[in-house]
PyMOL CGO cylinders between C-alpha atoms (Angstrom):
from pymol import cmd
from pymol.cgo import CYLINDER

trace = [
    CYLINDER, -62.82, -20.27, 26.72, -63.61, -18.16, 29.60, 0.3, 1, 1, 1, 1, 1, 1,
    CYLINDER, -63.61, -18.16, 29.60, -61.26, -18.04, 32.42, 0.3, 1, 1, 1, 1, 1, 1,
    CYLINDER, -61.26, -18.04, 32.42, -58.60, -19.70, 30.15, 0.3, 1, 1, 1, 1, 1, 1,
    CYLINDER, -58.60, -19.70, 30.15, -54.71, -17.98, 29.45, 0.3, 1, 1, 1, 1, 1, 1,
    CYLINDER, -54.71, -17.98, 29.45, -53.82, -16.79, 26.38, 0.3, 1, 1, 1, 1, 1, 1,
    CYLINDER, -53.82, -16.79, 26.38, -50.69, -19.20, 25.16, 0.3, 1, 1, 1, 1, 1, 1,
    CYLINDER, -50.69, -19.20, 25.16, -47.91, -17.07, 25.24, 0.3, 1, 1, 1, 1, 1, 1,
    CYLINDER, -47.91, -17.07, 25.24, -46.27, -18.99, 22.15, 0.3, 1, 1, 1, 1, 1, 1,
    CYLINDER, -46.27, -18.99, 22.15, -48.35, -16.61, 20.08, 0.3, 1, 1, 1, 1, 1, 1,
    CYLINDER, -48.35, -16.61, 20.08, -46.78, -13.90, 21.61, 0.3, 1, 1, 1, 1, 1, 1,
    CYLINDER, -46.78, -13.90, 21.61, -43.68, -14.75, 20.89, 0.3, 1, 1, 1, 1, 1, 1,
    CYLINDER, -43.68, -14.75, 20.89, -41.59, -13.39, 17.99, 0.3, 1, 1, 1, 1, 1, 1,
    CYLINDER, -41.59, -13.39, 17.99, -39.44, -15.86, 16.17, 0.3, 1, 1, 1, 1, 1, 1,
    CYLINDER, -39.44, -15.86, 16.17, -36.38, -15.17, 14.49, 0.3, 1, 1, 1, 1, 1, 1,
    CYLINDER, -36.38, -15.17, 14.49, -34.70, -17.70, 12.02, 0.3, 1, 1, 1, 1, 1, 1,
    CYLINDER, -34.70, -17.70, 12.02, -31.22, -18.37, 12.95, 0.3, 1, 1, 1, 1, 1, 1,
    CYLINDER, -31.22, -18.37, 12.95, -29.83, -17.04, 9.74, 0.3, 1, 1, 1, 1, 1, 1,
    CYLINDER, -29.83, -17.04, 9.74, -31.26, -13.99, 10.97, 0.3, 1, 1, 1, 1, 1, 1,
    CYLINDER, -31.26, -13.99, 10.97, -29.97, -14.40, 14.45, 0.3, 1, 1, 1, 1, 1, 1,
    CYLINDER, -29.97, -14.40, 14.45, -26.01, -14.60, 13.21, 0.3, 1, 1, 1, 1, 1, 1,
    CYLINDER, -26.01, -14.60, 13.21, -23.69, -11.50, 12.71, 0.3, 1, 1, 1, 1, 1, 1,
    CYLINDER, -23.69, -11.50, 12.71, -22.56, -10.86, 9.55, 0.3, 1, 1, 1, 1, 1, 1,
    CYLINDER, -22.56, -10.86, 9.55, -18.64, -11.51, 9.23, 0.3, 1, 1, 1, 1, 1, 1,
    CYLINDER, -18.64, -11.51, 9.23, -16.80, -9.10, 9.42, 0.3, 1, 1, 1, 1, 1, 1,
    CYLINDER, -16.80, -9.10, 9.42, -14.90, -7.96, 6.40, 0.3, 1, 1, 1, 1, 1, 1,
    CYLINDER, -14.90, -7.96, 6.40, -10.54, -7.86, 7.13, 0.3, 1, 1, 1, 1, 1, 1,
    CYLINDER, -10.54, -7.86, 7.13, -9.29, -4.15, 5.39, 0.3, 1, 1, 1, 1, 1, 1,
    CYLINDER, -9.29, -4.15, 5.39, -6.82, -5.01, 3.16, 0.3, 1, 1, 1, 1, 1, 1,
    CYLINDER, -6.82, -5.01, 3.16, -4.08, -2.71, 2.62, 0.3, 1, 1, 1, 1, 1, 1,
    CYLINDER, -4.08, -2.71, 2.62, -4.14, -1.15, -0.60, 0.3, 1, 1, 1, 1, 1, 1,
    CYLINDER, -4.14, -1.15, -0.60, -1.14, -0.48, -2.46, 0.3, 1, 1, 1, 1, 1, 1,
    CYLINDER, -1.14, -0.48, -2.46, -0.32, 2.13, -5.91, 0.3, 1, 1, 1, 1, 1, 1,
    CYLINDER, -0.32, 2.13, -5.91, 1.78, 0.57, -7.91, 0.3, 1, 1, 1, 1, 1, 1,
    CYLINDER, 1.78, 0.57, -7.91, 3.86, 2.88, -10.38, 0.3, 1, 1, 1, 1, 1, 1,
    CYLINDER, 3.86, 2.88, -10.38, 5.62, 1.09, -13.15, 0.3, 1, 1, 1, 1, 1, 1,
    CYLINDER, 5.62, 1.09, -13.15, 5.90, 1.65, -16.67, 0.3, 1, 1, 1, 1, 1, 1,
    CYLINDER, 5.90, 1.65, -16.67, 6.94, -1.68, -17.45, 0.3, 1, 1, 1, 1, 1, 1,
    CYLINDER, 6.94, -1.68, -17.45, 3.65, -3.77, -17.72, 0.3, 1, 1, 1, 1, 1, 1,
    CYLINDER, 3.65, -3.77, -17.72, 6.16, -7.37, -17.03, 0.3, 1, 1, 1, 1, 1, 1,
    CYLINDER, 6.16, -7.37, -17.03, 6.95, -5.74, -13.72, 0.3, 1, 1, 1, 1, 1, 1,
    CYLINDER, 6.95, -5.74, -13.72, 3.49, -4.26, -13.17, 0.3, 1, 1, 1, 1, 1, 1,
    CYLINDER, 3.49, -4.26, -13.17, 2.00, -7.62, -13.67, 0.3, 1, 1, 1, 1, 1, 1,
    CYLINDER, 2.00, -7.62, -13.67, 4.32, -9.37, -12.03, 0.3, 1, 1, 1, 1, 1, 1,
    CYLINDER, 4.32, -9.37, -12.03, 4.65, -7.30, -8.65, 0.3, 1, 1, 1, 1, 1, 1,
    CYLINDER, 4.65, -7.30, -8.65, 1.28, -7.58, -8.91, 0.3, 1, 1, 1, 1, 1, 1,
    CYLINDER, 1.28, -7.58, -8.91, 0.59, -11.09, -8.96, 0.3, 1, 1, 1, 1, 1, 1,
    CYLINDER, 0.59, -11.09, -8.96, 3.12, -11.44, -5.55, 0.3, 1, 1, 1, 1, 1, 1,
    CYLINDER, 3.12, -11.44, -5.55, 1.54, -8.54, -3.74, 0.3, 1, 1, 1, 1, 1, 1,
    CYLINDER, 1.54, -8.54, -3.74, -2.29, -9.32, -4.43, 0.3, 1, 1, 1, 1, 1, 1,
    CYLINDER, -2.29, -9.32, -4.43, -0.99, -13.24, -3.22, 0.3, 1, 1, 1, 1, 1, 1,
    CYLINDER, -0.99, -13.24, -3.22, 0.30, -11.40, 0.02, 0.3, 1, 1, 1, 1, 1, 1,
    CYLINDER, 0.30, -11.40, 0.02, -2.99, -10.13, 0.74, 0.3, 1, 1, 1, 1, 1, 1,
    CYLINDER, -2.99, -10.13, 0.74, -2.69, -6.59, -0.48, 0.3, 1, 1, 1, 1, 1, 1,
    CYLINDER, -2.69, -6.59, -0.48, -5.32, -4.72, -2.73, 0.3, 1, 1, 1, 1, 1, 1,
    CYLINDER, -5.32, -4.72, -2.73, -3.81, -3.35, -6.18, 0.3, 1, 1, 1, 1, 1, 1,
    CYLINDER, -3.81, -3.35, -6.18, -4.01, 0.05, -7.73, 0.3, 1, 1, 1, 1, 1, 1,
    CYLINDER, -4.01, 0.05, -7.73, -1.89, -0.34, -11.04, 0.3, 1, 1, 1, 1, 1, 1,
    CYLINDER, -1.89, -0.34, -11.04, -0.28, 2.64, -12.89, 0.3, 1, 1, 1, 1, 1, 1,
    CYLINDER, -0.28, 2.64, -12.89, 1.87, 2.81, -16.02, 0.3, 1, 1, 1, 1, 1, 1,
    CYLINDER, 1.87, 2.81, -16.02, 2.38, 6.44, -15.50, 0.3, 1, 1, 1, 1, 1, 1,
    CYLINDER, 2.38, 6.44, -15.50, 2.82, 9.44, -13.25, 0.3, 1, 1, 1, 1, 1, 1,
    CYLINDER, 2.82, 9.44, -13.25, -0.50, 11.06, -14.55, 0.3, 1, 1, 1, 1, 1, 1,
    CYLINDER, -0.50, 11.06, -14.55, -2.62, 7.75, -13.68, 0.3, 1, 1, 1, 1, 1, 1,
    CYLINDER, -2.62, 7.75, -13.68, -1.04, 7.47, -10.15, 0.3, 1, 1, 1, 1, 1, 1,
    CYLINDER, -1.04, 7.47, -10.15, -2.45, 10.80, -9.33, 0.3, 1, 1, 1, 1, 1, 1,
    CYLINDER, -2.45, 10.80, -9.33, -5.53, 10.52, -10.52, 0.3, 1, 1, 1, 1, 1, 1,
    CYLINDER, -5.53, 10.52, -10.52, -5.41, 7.14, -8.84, 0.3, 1, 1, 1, 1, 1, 1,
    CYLINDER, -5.41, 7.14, -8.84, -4.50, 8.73, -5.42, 0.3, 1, 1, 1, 1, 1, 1,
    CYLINDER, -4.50, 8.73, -5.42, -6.90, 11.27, -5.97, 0.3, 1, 1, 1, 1, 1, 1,
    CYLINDER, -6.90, 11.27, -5.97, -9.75, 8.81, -6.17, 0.3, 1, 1, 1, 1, 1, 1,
    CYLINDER, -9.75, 8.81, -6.17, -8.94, 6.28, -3.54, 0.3, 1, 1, 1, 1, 1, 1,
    CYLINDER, -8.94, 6.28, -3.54, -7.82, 5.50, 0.06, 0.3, 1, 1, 1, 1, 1, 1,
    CYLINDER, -7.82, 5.50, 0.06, -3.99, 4.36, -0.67, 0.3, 1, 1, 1, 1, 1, 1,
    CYLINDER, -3.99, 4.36, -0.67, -2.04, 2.95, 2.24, 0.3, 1, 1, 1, 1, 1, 1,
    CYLINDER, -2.04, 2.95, 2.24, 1.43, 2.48, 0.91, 0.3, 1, 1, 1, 1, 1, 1,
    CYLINDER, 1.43, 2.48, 0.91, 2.69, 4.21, -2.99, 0.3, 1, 1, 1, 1, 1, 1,
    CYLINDER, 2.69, 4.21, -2.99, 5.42, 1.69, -4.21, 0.3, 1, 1, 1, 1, 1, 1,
    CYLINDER, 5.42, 1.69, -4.21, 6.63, 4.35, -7.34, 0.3, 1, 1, 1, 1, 1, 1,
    CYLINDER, 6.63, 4.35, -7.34, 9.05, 3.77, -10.25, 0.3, 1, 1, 1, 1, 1, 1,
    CYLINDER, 9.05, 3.77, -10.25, 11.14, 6.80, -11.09, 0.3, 1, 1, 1, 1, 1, 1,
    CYLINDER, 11.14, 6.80, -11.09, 11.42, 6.59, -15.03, 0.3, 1, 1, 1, 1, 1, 1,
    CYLINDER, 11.42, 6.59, -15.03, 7.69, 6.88, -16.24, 0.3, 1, 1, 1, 1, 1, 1,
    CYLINDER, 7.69, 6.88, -16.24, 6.77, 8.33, -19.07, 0.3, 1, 1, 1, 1, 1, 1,
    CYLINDER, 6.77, 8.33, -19.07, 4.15, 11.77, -19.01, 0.3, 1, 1, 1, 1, 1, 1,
    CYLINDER, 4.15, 11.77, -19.01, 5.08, 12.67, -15.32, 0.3, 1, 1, 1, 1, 1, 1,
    CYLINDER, 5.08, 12.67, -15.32, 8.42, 11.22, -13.78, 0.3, 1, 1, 1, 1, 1, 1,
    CYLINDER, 8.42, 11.22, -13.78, 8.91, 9.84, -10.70, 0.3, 1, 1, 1, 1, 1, 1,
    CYLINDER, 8.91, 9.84, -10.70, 10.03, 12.70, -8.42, 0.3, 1, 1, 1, 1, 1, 1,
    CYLINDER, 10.03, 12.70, -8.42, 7.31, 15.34, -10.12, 0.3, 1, 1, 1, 1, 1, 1,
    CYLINDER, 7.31, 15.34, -10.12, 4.46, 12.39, -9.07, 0.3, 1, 1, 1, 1, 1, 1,
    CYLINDER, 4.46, 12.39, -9.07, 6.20, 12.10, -5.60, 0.3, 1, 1, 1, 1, 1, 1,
    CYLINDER, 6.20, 12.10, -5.60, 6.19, 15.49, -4.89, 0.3, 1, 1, 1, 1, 1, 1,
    CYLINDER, 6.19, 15.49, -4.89, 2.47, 16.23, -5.81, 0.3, 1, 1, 1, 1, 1, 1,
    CYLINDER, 2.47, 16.23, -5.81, 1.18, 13.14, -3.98, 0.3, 1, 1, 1, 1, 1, 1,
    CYLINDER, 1.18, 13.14, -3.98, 2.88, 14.01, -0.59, 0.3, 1, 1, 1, 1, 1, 1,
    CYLINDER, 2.88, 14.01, -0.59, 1.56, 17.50, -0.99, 0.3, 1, 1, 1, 1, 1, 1,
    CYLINDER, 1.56, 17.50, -0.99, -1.93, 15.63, -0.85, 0.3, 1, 1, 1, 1, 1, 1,
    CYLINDER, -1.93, 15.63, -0.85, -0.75, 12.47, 1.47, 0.3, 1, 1, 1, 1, 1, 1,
    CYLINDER, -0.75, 12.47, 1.47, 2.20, 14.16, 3.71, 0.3, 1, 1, 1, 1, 1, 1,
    CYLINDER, 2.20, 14.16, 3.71, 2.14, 10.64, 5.70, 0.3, 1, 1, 1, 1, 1, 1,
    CYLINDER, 2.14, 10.64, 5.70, 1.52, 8.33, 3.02, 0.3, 1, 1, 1, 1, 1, 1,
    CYLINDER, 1.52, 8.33, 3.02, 4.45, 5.39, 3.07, 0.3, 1, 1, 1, 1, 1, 1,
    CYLINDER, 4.45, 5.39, 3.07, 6.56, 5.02, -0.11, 0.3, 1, 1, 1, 1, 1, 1,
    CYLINDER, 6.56, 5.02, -0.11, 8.79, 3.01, -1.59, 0.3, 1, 1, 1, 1, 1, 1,
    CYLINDER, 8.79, 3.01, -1.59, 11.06, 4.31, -4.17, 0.3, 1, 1, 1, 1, 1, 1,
    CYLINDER, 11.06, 4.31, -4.17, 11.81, 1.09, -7.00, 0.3, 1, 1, 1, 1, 1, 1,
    CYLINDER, 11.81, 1.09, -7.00, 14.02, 2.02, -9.43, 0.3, 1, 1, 1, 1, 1, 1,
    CYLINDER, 14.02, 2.02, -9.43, 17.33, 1.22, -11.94, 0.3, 1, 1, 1, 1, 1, 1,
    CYLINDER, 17.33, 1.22, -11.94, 18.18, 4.96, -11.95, 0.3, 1, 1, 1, 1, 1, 1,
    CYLINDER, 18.18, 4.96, -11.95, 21.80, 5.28, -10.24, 0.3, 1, 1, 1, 1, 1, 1,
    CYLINDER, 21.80, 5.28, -10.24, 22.71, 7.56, -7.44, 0.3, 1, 1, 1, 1, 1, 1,
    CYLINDER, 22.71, 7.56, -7.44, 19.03, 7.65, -6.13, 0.3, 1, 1, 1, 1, 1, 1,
    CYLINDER, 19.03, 7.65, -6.13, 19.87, 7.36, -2.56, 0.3, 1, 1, 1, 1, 1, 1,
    CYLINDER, 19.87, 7.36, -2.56, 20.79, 10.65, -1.82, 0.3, 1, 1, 1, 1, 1, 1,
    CYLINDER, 20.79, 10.65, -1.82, 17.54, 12.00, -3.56, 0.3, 1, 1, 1, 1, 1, 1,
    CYLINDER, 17.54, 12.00, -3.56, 15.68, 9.68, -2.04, 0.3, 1, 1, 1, 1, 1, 1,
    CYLINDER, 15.68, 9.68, -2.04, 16.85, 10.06, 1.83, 0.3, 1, 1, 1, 1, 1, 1,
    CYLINDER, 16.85, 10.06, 1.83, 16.43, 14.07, 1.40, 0.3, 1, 1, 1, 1, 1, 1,
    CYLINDER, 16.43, 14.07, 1.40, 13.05, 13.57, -0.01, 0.3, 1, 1, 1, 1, 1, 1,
    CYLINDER, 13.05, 13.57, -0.01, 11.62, 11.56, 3.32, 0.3, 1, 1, 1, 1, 1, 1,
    CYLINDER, 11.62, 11.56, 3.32, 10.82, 8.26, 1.31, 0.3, 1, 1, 1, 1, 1, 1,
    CYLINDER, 10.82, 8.26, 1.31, 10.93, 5.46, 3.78, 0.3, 1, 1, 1, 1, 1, 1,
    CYLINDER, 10.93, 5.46, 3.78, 12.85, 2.92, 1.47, 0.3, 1, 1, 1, 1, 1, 1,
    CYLINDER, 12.85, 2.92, 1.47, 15.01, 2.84, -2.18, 0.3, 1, 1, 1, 1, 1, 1,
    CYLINDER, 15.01, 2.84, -2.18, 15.46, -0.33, -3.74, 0.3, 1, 1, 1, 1, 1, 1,
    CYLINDER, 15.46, -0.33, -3.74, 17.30, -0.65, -7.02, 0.3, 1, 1, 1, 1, 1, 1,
    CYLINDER, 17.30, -0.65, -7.02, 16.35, -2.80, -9.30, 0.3, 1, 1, 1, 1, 1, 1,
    CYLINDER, 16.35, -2.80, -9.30, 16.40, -5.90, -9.83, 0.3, 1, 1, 1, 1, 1, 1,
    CYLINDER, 16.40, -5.90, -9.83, 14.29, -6.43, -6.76, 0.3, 1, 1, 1, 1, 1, 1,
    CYLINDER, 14.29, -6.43, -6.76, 14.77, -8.22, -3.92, 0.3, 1, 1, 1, 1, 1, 1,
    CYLINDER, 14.77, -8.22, -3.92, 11.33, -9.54, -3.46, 0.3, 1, 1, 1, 1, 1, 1,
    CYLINDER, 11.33, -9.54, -3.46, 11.37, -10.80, 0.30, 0.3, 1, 1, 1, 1, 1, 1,
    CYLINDER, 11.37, -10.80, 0.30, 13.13, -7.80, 1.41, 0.3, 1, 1, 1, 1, 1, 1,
    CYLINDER, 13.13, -7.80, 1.41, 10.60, -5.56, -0.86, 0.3, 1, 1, 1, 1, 1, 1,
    CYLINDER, 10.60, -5.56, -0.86, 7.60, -7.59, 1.20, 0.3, 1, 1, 1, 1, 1, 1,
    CYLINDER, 7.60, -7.59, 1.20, 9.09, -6.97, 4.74, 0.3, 1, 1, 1, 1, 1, 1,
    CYLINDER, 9.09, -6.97, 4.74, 9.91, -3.60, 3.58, 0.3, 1, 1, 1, 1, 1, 1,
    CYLINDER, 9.91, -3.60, 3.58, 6.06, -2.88, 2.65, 0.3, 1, 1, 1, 1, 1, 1,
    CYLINDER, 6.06, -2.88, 2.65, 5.15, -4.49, 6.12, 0.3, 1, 1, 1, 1, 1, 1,
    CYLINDER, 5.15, -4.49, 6.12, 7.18, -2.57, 8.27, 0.3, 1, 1, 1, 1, 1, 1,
    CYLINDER, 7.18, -2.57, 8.27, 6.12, 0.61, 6.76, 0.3, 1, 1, 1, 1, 1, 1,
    CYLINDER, 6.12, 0.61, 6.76, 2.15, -0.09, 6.83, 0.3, 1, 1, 1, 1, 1, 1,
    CYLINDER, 2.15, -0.09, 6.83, 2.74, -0.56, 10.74, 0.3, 1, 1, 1, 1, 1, 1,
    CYLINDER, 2.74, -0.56, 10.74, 5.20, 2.19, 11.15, 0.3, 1, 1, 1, 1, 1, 1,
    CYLINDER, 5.20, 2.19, 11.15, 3.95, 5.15, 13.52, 0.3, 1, 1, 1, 1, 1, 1,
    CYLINDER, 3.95, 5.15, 13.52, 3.19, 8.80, 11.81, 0.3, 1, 1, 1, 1, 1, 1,
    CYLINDER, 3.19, 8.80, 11.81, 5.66, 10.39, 14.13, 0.3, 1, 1, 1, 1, 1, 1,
    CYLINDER, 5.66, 10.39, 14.13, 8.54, 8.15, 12.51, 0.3, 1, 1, 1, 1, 1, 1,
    CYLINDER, 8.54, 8.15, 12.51, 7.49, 9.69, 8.73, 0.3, 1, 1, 1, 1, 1, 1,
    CYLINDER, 7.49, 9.69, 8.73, 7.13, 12.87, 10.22, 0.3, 1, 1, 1, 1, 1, 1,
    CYLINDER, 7.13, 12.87, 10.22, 10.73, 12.91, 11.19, 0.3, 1, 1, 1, 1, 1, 1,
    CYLINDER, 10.73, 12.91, 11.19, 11.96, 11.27, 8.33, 0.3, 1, 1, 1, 1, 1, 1,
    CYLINDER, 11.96, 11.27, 8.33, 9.76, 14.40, 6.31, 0.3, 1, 1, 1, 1, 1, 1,
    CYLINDER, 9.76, 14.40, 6.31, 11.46, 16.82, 8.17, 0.3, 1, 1, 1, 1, 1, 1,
    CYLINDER, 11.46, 16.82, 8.17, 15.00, 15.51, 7.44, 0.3, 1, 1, 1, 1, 1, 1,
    CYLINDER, 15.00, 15.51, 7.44, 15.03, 14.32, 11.84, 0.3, 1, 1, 1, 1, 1, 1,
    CYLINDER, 15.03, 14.32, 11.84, 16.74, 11.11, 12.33, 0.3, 1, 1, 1, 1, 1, 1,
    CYLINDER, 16.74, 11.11, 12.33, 14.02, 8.01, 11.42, 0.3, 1, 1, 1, 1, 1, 1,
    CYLINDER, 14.02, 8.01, 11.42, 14.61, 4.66, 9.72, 0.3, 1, 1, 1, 1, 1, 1,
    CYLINDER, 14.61, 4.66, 9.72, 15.14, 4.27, 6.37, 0.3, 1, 1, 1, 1, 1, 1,
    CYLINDER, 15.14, 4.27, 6.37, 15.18, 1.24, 4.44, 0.3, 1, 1, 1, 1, 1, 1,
    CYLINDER, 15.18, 1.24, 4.44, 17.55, 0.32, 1.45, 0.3, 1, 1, 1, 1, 1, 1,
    CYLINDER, 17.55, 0.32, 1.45, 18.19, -2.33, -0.55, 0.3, 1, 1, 1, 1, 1, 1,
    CYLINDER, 18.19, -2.33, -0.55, 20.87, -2.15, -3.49, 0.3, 1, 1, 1, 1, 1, 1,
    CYLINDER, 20.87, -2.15, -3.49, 20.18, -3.95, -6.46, 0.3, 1, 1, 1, 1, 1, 1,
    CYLINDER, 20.18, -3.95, -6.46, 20.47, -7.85, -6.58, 0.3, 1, 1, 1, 1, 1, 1,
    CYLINDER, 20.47, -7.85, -6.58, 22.92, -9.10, -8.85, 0.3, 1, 1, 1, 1, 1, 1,
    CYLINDER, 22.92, -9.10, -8.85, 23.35, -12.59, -9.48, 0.3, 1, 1, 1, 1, 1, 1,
    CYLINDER, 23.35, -12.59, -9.48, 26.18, -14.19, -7.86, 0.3, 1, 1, 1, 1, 1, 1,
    CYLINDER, 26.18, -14.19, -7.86, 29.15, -15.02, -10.26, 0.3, 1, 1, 1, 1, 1, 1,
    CYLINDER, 29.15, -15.02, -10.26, 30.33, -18.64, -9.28, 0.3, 1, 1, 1, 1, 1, 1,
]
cmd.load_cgo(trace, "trace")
């Protein structure tokens, strides 16, 4: 018709509402290399760590944990010392060449690691067996822990270091 508006509903453009919402947003978890040669302990830390919310890289050897940290964004190493191909300290040196600020815990039976260990900049040693809900506040305070701290503890400066000896049962 002459004269007559155009309805303005056809000018509209409508959107469903599916197309209207945000997608969520996906929550980074925290991944974690895990360096044990025992498979039990491998599967079993694991099990409690993926239940905590973290994101697993498993290892059974030094070799695999490189290549590992190589090909992926790790947030926190948690590394056996007795593996078999590459030990413990050979994989911890040539990952902090690569990761200077990388966290990492230190697990191990070995004796008379601590003095190694606190010389070396790791930010924990704990002996096995493990103390699991000191190894999980361990892992959390050391994911929020500020670069400067692990650069002092690198350069042998005063920083916190955590240590936990191993758990023996109690004798009644």
């Amino acid at each position: 018709m002459p004269g007559s508006k155009p309805e303005r509903s056809q000018d509209r453009v409508r959107f469903s509402r599916r197309d209207s919402v945000l997608p969520p947003f996906k929550i980074m978890r925290p991944k974690i290399l895990l360096v044990d040669d025992d498979p039990a302990i491998r599967e079993m830390l694991g099990r409690i760590l993926t239940e905590e919310g973290y994101v697993i890289l498993p290892a059974a050897n030094g070799q695999e944990a490189l290549e590992l940290a190589a090909a992926s964004d790790v947030d926190l190493l948690l590394l056996d010392l007795n593996l078999p191909v590459k030990n413990g300290w050979e994989t911890f040196e040539q990952i902090t060449t690569e990761h200077r600020l990388l966290p990492i815990i230190v697990i191990t039976a070995l004796p008379n690691q601590l003095f190694p260990a606190l010389a070396a900049g790791v930010g924990a040693l704990m002996e096995k067996p493990l103390d699991f809900p000191k190894l999980l506040q361990t892992i959390r305070a050391l994911l929020k822990e500020p670069a400067e701290t692990r650069l002092a503890r690198i350069a042998g400066r005063p920083a916190e270091f955590h240590y936990t000896p191993a758990q023996h049962p109690k004798k009644p």
